[in-house]
N, C-alpha and C positions, 0 to 999 in steps of 0.2 A: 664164346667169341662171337658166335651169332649173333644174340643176341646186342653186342657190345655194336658191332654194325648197321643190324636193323633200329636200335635207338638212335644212333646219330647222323646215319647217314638215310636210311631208307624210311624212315618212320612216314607215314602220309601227311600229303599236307594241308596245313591247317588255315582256315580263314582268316586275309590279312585283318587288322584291327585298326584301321584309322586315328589318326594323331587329333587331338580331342583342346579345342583353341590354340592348335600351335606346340601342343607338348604330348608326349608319350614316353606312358611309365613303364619300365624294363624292369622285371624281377630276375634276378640273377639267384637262382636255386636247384638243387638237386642236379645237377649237372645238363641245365639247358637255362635259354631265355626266356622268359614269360612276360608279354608272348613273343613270339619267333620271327612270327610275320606280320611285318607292319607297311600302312600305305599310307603317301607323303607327297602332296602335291610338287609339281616341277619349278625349280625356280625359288622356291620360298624356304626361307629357314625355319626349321624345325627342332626342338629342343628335345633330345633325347634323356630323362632321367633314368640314371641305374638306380637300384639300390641292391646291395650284393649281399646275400646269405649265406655264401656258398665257403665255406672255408677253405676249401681247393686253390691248389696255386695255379691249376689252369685258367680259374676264372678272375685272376685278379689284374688282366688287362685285356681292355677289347680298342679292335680295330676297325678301320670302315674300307668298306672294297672302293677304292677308286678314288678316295681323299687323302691318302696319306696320313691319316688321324690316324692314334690310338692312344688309349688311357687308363690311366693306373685308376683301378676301383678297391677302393680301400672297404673291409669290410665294414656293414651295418652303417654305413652314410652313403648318402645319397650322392652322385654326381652326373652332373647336367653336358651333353656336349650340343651346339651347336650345328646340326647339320644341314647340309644345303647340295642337293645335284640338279647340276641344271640341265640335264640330259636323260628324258624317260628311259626305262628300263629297271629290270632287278639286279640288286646290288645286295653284297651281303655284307654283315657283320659279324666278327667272330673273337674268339680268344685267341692268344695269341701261340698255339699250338693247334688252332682251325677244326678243335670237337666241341665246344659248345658254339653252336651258329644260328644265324638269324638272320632274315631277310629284309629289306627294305624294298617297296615296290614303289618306283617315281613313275607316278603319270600329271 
């Protein structure tokens, strides 16, 4: 059980990844996001692709903290959402039982 903990909630964290002309690719595998933490300028939309490995039924819908999004990610294709916070700060994204999660950091 420890360790079930320290994987999901305590793990250290890891250097955000910049979104790369406006898009950033999310692997959805072994029960997290790759990568977890991403940085997303304010104001501008950004296009998040999944692609999901993960056969789990936790991972086959993720949500965005503070948009009211969330989306069915069907396995091995790809889906794109659209995101946009106009308001710096960290913001997460998760599945929709909140153990595989990920960050977004608007500046």
């Amino acid at each position: 059980m420890a360790a079930v903990v320290w994987w999901f909630w305590l793990a250290g964290k890891r250097k955000a990844v910049a979104a790369s002309d406006g898009v950033i690719d999310i692997h959805v595998v072994d029960g997290v996001y790759k990568p977890d933490r991403v940085t997303i300028p304010t104001g501008k939309t950004t296009i998040f692709r999944f692609l999901r490995d993960d056969p789990t039924a936790c991972a086959e819908v993720v949500t965005f903290d503070g948009l009211s999004v969330s989306r069915e990610l069907p396995l091995n294709k790809a889906v794109e959402l659209a995101i946009r916070y106009d308001e710096p700060g960290e913001y997460t994204f998760a599945c929709q039982m909140g153990m595989y999660r990920g960050h977004v950091l608007v500046n």
